[in-house]
C-alpha positions in Angstrom: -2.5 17.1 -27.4 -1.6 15.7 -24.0 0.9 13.1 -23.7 0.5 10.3 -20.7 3.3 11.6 -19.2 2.7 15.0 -18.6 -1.6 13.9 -17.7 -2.4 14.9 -14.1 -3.3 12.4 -11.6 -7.0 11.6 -11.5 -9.3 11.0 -8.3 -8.7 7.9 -7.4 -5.1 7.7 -8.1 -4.3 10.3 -5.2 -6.4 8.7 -3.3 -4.9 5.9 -3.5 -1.7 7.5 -2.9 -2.9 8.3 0.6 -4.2 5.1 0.9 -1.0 3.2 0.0 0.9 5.9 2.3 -1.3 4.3 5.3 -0.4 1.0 4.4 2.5 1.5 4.8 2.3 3.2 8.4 0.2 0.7 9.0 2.9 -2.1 7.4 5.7 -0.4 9.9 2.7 -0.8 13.5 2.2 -4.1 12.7 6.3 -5.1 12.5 6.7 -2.9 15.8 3.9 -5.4 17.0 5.5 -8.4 15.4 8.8 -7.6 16.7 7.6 -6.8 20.5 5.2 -9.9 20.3 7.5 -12.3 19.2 10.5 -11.4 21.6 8.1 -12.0 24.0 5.7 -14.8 22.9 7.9 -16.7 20.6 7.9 -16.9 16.5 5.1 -20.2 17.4 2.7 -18.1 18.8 -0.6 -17.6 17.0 -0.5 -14.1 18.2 2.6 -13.5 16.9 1.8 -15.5 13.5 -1.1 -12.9 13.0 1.1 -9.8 13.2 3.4 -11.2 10.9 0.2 -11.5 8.3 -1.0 -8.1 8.8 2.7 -7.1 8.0 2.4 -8.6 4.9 -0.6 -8.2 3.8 -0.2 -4.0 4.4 3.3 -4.4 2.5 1.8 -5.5 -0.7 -1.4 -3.7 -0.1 0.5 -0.8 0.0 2.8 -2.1 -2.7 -0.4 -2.6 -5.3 -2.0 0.7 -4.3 1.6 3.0 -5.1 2.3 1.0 -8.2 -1.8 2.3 -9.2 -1.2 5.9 -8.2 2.3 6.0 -10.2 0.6 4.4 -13.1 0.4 6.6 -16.6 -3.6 5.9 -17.6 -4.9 6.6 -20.9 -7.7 8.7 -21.1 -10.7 6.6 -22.6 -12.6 10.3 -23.1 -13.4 10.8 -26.9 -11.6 14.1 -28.3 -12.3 16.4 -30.9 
C-alpha cells in the first residue's frame, strides 16, 4: 500500500506547479513595473495603483497554486 507521502504528483498538481512558477515571474514584472511606475508617476497614480494589484494578486495566485501542487491528496480510487 501507498502512503500519501511517498504518492506521485498527479496532472494537475504539476501543472499547477508551472502555473504558480509564472505567477510568480509574473509577481516579480509587475513590482519592476510598480517600482519604475511609481518613481515616476507617484504612489497616487491610478497607473501605479494597478501595478501594485497585479503584484498582489500574482503573489497570492501564485501562493494558492504552490500550496495545491505541494499538497499530499488522497486517492479517492477504490482498491482491491
Amino acid at each position: 500500500m501507498q502512503t500519501n507521502a511517498d504518492k506521485p504528483k498527479g496532472k494537475f498538481q504539476k501543472v499547477s506547479q508551472v502555473s504558480a512558477a509564472f505567477s510568480f515571474l509574473f509577481m516579480f514584472v509587475s513590482g519592476y513595473f510598480l517600482y519604475k511606475d511609481g518613481q515616476e508617476l507617484g504612489m497616487s497614480d491610478p497607473v501605479t495603483a494597478s501595478w501594485l494589484a497585479c503584484f498582489f494578486f500574482f503573489f497570492f495566485m501564485g501562493f494558492a497554486l504552490n500550496l495545491l501542487a505541494k499538497a499530499n491528496l488522497p486517492s479517492f480510487k477504490f482498491e482491491d
